[in-house]
DSSP file (Angstrom, degrees, kcal/mol; ACC not computed):
  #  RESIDUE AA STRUCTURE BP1 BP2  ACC     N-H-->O    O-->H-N    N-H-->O    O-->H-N    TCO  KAPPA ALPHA  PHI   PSI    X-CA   Y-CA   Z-CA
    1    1 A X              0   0    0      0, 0.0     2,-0.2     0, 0.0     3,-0.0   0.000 360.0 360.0 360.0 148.7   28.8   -6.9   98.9
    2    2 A X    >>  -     0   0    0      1,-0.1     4,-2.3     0, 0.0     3,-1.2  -0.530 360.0-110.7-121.1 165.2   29.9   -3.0   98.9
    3    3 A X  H 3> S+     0   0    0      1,-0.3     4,-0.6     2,-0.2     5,-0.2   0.889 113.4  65.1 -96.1 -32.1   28.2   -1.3   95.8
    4    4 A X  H 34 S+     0   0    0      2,-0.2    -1,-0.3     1,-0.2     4,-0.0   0.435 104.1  45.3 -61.3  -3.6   31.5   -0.9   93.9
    5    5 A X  H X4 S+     0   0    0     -3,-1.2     3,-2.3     2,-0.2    -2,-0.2   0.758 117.1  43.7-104.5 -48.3   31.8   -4.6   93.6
    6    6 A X  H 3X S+     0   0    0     -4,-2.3     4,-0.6     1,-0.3    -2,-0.2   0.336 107.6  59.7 -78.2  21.5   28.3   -5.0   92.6
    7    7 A X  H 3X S+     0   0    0     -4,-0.6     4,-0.7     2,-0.1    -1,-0.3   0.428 111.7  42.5-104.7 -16.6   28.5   -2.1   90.2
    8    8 A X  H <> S+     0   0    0     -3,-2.3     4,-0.6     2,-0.2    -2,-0.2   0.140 100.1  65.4-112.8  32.7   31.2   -4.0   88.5
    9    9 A X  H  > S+     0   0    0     -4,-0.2     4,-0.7     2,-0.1    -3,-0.1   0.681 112.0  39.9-109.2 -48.9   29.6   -7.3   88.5
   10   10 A X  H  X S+     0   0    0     -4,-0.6     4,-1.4     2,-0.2    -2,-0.2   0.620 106.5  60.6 -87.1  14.6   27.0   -5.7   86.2
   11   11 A X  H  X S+     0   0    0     -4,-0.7     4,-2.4     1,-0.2     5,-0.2   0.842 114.4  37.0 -75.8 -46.3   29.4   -3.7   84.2
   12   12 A X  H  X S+     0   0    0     -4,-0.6     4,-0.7     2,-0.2    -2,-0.2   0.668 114.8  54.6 -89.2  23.6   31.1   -7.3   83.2
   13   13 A X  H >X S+     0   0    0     -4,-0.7     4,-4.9     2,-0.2     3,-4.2   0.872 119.0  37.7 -61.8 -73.2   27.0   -9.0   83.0
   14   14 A X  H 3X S+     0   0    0     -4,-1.4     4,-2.6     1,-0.3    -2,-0.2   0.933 121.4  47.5 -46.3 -44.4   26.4   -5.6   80.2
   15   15 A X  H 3X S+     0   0    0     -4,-2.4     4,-0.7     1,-0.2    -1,-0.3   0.902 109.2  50.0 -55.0 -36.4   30.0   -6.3   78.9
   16   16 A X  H <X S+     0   0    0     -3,-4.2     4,-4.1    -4,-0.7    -2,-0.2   0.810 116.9  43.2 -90.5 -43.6   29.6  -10.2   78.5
   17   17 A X  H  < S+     0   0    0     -4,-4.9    -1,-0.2     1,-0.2    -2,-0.2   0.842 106.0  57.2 -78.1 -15.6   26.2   -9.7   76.5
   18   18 A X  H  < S+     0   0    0     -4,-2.6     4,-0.4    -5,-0.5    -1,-0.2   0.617 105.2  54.5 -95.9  -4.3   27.4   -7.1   74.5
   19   19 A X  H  X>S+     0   0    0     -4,-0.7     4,-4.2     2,-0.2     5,-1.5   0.833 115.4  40.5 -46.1 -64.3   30.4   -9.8   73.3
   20   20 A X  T  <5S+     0   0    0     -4,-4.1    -2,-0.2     1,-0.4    -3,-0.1   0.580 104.4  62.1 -91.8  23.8   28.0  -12.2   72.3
   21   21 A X  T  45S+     0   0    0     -5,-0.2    -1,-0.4     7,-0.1    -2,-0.2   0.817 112.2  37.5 -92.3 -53.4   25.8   -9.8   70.8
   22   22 A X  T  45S-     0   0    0     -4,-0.4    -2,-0.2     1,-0.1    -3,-0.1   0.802 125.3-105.3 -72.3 -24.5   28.9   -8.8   68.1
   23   23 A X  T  <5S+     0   0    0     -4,-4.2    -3,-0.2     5,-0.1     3,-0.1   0.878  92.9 114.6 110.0  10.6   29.7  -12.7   68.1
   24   24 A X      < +     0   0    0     -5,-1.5    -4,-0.2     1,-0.2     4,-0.1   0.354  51.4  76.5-124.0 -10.8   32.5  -12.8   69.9
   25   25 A X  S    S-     0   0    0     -6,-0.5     2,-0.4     2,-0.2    -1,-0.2   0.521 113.9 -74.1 -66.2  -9.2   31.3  -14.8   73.1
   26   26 A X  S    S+     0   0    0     -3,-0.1     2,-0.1    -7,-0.1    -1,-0.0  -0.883 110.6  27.8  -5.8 -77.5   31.4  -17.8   71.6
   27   27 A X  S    S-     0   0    0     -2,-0.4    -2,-0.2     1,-0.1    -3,-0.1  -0.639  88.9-116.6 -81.4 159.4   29.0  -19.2   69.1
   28   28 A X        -     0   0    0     -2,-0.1     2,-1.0     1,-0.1    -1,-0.1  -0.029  38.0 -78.0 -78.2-165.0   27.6  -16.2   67.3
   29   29 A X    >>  -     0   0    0     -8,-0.2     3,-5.6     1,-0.2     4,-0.8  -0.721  32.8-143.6-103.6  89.0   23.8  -15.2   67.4
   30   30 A X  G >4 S+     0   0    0     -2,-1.0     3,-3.0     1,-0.2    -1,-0.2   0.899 100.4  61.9 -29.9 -51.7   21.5  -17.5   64.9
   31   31 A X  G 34 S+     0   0    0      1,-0.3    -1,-0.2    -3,-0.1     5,-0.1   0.689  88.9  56.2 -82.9  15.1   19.8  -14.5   64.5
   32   32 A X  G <4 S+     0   0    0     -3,-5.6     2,-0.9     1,-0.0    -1,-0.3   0.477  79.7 109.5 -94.3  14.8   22.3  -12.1   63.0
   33   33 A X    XX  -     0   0    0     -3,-3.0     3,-2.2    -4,-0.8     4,-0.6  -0.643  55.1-164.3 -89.9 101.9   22.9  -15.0   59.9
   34   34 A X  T 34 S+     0   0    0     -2,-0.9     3,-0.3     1,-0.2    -1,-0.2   0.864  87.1  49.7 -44.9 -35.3   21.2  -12.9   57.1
   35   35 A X  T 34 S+     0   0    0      1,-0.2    -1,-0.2     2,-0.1    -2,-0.1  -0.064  82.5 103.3-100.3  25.6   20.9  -16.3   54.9
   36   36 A X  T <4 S+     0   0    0     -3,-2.2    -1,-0.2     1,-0.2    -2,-0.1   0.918  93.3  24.6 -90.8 -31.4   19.3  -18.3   57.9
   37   37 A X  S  < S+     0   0    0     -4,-0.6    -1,-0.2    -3,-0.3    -2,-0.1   0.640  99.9 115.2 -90.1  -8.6   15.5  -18.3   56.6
   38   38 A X  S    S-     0   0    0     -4,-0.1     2,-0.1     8,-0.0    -3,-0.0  -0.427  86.0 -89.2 -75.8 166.9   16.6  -17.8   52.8
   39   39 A X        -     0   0    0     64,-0.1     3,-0.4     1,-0.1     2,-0.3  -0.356  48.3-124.3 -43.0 129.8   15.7  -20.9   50.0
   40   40 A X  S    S+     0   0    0      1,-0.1    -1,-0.1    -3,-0.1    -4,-0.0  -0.739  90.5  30.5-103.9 125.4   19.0  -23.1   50.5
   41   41 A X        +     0   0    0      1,-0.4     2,-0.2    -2,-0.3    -1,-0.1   0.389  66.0 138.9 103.7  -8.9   20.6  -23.3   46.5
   42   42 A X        -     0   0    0     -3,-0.4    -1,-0.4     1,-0.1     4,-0.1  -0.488  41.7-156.7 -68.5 132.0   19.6  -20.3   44.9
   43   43 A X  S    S+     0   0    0     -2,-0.2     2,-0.2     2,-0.1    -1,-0.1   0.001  74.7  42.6-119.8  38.8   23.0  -19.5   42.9
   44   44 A X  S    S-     0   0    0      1,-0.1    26,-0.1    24,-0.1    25,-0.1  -0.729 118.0 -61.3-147.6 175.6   22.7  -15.9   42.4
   45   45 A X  S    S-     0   0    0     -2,-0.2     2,-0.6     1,-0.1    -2,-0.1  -0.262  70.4 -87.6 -63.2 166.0   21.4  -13.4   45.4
   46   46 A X    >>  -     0   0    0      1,-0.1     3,-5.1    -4,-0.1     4,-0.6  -0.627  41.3-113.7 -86.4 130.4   17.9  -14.2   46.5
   47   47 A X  H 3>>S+     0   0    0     -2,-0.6     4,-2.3     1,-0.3     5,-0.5   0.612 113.6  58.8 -40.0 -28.0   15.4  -12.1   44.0
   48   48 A X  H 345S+     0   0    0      2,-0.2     4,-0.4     1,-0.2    -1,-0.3   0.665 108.3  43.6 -53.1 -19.8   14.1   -9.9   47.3
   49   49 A X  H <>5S+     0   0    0     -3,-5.1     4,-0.7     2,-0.2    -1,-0.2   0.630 114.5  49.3-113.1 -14.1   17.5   -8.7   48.0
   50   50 A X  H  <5S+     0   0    0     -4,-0.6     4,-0.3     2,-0.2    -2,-0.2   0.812 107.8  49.0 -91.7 -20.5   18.2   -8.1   44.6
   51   51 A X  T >X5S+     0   0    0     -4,-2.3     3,-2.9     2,-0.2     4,-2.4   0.898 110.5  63.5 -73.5 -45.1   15.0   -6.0   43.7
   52   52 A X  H 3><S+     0   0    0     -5,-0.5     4,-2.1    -4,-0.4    -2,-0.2   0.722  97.7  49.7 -20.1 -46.0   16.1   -4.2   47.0
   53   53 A X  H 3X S+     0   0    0     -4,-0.7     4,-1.3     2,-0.2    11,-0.6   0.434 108.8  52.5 -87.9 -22.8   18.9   -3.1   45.7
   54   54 A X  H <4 S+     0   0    0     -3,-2.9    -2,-0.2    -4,-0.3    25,-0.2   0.835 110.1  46.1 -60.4 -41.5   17.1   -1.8   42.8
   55   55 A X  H >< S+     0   0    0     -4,-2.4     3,-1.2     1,-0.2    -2,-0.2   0.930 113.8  60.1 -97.9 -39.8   14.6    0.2   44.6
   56   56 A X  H 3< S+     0   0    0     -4,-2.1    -1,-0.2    -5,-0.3    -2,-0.1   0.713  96.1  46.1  18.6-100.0   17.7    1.4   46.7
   57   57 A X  T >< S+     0   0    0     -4,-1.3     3,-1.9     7,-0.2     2,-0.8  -0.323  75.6 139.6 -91.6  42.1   20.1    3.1   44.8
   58   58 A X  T <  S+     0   0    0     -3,-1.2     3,-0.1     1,-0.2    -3,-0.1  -0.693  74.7  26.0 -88.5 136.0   17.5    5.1   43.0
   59   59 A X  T 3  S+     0   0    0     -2,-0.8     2,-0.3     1,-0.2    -1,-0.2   0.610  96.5 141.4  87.6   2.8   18.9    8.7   42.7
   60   60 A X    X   -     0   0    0     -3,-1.9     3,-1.0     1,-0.1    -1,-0.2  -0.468  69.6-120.4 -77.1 147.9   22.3    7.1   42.9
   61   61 A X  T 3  S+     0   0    0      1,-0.3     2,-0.4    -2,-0.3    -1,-0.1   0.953 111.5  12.1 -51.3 -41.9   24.9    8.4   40.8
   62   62 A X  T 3  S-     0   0    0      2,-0.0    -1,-0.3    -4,-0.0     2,-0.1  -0.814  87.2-172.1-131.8  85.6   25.1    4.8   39.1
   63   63 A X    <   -     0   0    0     -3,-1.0     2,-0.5    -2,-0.4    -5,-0.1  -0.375  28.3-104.7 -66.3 163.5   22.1    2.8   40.3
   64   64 A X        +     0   0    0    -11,-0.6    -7,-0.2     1,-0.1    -4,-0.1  -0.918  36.5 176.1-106.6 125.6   21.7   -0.9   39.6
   65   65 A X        +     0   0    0     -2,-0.5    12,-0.3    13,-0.1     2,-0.2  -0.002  45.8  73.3-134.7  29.1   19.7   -1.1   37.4
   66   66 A X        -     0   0    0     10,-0.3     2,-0.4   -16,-0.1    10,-0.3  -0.952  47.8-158.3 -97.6 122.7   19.8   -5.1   36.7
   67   67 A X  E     -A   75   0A   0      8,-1.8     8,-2.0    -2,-0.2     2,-0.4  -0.972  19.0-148.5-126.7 151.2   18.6   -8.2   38.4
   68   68 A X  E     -A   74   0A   0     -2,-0.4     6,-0.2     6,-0.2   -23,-0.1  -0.940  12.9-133.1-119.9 134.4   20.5  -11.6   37.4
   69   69 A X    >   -     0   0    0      4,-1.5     3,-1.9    -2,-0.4    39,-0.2  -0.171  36.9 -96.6 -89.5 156.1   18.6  -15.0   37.4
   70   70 A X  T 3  S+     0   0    0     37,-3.4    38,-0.2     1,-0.3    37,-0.1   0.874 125.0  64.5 -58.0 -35.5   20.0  -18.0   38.9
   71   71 A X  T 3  S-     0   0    0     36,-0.3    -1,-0.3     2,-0.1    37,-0.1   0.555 116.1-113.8 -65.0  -1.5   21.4  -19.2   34.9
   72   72 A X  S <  S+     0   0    0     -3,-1.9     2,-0.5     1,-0.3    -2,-0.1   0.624  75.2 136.3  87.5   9.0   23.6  -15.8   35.2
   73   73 A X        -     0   0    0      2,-0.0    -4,-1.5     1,-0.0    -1,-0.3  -0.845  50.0-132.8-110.1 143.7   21.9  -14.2   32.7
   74   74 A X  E     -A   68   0A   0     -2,-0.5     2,-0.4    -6,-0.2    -6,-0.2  -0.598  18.7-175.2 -58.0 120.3   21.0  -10.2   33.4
   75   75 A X  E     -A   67   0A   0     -8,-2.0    -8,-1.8    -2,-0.3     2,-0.2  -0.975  28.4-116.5-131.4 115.6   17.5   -8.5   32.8
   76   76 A X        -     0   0    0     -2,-0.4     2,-0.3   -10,-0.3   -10,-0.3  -0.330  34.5-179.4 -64.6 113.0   17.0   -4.6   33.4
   77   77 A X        -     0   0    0    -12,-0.3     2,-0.2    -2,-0.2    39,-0.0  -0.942  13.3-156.0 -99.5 136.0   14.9   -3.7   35.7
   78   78 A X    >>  -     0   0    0     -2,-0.3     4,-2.8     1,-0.1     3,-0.6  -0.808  39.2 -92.4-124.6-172.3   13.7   -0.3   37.0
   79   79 A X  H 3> S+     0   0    0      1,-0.3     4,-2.7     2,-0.2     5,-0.2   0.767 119.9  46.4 -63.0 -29.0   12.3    0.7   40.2
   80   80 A X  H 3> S+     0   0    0      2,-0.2     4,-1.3     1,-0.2    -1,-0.3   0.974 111.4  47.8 -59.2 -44.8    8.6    0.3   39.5
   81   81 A X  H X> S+     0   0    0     -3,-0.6     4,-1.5     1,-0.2     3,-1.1   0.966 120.8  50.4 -75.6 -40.7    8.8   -3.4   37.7
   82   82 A X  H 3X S+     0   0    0     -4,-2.8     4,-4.0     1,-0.2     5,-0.4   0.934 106.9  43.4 -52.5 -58.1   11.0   -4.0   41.1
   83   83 A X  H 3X S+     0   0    0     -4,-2.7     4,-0.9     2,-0.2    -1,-0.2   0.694 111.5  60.0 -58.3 -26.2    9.0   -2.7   43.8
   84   84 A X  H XX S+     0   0    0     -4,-1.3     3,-1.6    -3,-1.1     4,-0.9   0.998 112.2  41.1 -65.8 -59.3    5.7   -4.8   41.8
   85   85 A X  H 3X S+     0   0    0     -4,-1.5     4,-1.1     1,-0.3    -2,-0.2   0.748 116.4  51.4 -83.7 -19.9    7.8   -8.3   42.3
   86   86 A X  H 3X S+     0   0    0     -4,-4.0     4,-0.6     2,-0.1    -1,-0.3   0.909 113.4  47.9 -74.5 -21.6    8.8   -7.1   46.0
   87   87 A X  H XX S+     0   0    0     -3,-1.6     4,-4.1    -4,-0.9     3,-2.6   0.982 108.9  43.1 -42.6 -69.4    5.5   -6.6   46.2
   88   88 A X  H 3< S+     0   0    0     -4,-0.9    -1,-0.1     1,-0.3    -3,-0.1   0.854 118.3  56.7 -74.2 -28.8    4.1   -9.7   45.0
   89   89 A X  H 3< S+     0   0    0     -4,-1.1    -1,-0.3    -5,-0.3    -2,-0.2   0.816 114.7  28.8 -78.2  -3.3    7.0  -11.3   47.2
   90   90 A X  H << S+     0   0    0     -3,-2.6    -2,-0.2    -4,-0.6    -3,-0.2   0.700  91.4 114.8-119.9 -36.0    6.4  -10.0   50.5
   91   91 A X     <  -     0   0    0     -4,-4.1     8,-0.0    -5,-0.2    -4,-0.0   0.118  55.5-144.3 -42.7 152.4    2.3   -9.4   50.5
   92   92 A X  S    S+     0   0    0      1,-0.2    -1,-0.2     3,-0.0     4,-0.1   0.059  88.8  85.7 -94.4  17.4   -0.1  -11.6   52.9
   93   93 A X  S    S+     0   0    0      1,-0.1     2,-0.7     2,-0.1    -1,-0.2   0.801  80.2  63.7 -99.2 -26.0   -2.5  -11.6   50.3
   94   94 A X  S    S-     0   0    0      1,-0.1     5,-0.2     4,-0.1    -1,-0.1  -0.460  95.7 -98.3 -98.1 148.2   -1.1  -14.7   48.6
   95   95 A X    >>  -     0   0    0     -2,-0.7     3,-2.8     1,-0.1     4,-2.2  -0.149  25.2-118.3 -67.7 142.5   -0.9  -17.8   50.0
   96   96 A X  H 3> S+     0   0    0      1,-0.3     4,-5.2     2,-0.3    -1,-0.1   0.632 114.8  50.7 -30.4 -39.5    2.1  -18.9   51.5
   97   97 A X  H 3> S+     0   0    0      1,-0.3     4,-2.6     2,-0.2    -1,-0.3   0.891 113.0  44.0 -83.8 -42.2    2.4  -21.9   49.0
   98   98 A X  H <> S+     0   0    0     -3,-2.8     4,-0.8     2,-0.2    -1,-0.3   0.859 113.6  56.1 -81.3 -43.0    1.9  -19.6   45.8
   99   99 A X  H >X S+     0   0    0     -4,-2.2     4,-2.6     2,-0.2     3,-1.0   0.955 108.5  45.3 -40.2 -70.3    4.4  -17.4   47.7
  100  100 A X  H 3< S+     0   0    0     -4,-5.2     4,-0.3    -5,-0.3    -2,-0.2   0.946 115.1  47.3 -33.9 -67.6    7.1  -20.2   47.9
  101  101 A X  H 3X S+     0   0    0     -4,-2.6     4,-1.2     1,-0.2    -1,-0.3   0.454 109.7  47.5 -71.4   1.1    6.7  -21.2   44.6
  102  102 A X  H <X S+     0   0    0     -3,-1.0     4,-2.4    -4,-0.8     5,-0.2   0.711 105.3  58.1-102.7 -26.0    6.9  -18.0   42.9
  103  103 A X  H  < S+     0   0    0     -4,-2.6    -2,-0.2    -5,-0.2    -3,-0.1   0.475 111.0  49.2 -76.9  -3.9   10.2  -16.9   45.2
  104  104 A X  H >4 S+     0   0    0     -4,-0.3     3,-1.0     2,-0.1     4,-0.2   0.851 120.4  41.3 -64.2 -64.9   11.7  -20.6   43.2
  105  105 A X  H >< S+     0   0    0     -4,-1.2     3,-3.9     1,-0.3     6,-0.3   0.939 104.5  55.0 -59.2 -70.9   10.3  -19.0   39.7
  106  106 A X  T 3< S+     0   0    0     -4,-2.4     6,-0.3     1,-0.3    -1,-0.3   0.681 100.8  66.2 -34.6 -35.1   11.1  -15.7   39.9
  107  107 A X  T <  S+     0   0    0     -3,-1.0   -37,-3.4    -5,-0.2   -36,-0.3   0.788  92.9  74.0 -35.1 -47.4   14.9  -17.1   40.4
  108  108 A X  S X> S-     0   0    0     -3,-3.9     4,-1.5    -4,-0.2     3,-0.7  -0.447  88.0-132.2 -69.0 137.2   14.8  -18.4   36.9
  109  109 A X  T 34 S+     0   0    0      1,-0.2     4,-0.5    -2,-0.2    -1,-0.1   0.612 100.8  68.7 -97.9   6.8   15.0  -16.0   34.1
  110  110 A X  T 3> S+     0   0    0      3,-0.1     4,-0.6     2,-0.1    -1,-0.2   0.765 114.9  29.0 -87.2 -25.9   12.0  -17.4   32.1
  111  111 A X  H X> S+     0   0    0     -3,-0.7     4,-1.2    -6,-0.3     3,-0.5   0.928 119.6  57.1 -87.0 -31.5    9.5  -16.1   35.0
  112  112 A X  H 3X S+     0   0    0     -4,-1.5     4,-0.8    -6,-0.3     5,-0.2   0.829 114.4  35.6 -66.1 -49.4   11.9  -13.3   35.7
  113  113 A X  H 3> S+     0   0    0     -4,-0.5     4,-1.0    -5,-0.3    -1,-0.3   0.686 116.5  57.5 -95.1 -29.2   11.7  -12.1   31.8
  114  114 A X  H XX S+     0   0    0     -4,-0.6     3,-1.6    -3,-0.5     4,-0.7   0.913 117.6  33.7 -43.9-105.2    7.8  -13.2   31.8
  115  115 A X  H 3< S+     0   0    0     -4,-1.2    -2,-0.2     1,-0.3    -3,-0.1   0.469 119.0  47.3 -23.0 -33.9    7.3  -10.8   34.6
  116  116 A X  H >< S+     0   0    0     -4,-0.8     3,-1.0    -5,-0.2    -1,-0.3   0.825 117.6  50.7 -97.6 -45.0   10.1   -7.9   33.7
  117  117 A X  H << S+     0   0    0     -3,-1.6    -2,-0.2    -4,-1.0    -3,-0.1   0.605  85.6  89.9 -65.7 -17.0    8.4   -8.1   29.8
  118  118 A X  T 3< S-     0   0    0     -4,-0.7     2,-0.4     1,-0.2    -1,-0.2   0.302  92.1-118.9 -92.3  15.2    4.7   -7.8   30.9
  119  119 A X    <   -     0   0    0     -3,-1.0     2,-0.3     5,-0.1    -1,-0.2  -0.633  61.9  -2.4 110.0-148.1    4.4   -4.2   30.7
  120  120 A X  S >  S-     0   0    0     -2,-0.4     3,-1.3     1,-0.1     4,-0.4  -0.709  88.1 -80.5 -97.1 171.6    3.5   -1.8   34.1
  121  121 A X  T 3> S+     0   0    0      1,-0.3     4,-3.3    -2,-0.3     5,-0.2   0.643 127.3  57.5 -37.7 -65.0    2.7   -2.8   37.1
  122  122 A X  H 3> S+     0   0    0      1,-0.2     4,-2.1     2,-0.2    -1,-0.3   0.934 114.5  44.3 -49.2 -44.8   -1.3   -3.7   36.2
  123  123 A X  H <4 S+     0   0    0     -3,-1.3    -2,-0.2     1,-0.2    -1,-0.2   0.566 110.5  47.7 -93.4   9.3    0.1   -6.0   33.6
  124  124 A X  H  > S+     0   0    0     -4,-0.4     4,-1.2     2,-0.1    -1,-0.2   0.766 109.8  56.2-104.0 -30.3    2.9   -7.7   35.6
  125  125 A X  H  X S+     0   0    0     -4,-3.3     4,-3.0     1,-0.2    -2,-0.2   0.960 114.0  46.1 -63.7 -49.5    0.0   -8.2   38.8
  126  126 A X  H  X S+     0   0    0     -4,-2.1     4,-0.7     1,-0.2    -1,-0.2   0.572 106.9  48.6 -88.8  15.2   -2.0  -10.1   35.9
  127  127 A X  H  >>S+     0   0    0      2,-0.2     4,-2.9    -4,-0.2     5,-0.7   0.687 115.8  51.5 -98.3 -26.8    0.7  -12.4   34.3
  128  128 A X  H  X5S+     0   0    0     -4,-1.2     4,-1.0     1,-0.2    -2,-0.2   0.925 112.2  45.6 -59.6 -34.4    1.4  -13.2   38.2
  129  129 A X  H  X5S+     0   0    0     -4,-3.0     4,-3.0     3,-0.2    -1,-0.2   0.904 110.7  53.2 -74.4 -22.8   -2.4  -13.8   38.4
  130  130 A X  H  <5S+     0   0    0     -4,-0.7     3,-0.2     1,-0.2    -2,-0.2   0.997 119.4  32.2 -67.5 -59.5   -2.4  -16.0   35.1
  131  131 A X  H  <5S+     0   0    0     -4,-2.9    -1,-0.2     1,-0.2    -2,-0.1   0.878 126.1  48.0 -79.0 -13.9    0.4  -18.4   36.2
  132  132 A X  H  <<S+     0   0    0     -4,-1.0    -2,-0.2    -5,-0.7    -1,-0.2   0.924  85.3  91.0 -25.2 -76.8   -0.7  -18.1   40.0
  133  133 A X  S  < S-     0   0    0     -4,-3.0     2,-0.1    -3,-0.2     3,-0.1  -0.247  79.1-113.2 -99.5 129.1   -4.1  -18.5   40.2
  134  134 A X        -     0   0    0     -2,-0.1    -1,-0.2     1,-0.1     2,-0.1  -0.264  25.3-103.5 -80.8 165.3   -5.2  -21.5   40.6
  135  135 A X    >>  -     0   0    0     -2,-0.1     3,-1.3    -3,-0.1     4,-0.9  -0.253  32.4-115.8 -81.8 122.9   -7.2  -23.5   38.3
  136  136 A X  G >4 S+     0   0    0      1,-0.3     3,-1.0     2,-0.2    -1,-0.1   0.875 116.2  57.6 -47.3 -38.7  -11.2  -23.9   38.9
  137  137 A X  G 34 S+     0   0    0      1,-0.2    -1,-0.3     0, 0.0    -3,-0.1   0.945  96.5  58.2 -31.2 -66.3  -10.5  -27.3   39.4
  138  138 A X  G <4 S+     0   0    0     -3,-1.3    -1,-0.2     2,-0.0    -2,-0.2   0.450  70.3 128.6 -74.0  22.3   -8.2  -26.9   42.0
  139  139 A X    <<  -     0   0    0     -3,-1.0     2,-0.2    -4,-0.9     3,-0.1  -0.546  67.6 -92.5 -72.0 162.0  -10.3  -25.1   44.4
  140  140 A X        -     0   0    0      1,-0.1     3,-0.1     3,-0.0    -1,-0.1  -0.601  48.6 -93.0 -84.2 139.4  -10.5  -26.7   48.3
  141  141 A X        -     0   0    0     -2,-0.2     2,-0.4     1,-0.1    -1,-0.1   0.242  51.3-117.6 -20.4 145.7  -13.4  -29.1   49.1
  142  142 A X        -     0   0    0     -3,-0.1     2,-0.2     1,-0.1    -1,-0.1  -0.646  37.8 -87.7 -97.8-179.8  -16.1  -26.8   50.5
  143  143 A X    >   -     0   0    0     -2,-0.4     3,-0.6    -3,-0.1    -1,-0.1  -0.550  11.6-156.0 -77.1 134.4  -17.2  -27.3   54.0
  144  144 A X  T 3  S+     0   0    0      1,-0.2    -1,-0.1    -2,-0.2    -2,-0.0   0.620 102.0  54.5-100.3  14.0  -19.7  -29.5   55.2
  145  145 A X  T 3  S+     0   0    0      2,-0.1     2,-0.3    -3,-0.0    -1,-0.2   0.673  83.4 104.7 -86.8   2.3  -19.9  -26.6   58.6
  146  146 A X  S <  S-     0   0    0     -3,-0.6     2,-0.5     1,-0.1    -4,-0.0  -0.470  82.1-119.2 -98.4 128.9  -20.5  -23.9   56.2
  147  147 A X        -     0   0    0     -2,-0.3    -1,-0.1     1,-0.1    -2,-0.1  -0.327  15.2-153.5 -74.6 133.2  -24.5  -22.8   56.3
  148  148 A X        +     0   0    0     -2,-0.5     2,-0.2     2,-0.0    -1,-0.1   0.563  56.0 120.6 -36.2 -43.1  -26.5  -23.2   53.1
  149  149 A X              0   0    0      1,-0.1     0, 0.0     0, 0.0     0, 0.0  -0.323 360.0 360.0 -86.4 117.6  -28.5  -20.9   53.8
  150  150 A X              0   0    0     -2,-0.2    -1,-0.1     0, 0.0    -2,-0.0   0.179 360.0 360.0-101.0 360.0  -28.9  -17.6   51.3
C-alpha cells in the first residue's frame, strides 16, 4: 500500500467519525440527546435547566428572572434562591432517593413557592431540611457488624 493511499484511508476513517459524531452517519449519538437521563413527563423544562438559566443571564440586559412549575404558573426567582435549589439539586450530600424525589417536588409550584418564599439561602436549606429529613422513625436498622464498644 503506497502512503498516499493509506494517508487517505485514514482521512475517510477521521471523516466517517466525524459524520457520526454530528449525527449524520446514521443513527445519531445517544449521548448528544440532552433529555436522555431527564424525569420522562415533566411538562415545563426540567427545574435544573431552568434555574440555569437564571444563574446565567445575570448581567444580561433582560435576565430571566422567572422559573415556571409544571401547572404553568410563574414564580420570580433571583440568582441566589436559584443557585440554593441548584445546589440542593446537584449535591452528593443528599441521598440519591431524597434527591429524586425533591427534583418531582420542586416541579410543582407548591414546593417551588415553599422553597422560593422561605427567605435566604439558610432558610431555604432548612425548609429543604424540614420536608427532607427523614423522620426518627424512619432511620435504617442498625448493624448487627457495627462494634458496641465506646
Amino acid at each position: 500500500m503506497k502512503l498516499k493511499e493509506m494517508l487517505d484511508d485514514v482521512k475517510m476513517h477521521e471523516i466517517d467519525d466525524d459524520m457520526r459524531d454530528l449525527g449524520l452517519g446514521g443513527e445519531p449519538d445517544k449521548a448528544d440527546d440532552d433529555d436522555a437521563d431527564l424525569q420522562p413527563g415533566f411538562k415545563q423544562q426540567p427545574m435544573i435547566v431552568q434555574v440555569g438559566k437564571v444563574l446565567d443571564s445575570r448581567g444580561n440586559p433582560n435576565p430571566v428572572t422567572t422559573c415556571v412549575a409544571d401547572d404553568g404558573k410563574e414564580h420570580k426567582c433571583n440568582p441566589s434562591q436559584a443557585a440554593t435549589i441548584k445546589m440542593l439539586l446537584t449535591t452528593d450530600k443528599v441521598k440519591p432517593d431524597i434527591k429524586r424525589q425533591f427534583t418531582q417536588d420542586i416541579q410543582q409550584s407548591e414546593t417551588l413557592k415553599m422553597m422560593l418564599s422561605a427567605g435566604d439561602n439558610d432558610d431555604m436549606i432548612r425548609a429543604f431540611l424540614k420536608k427532607y429529613n427523614p423522620k426518627p422513625g424512619d432511620a435504617p436498622e442498625k448493624s448487627n457488624y457495627e462494634s458496641n464498644i465506646a
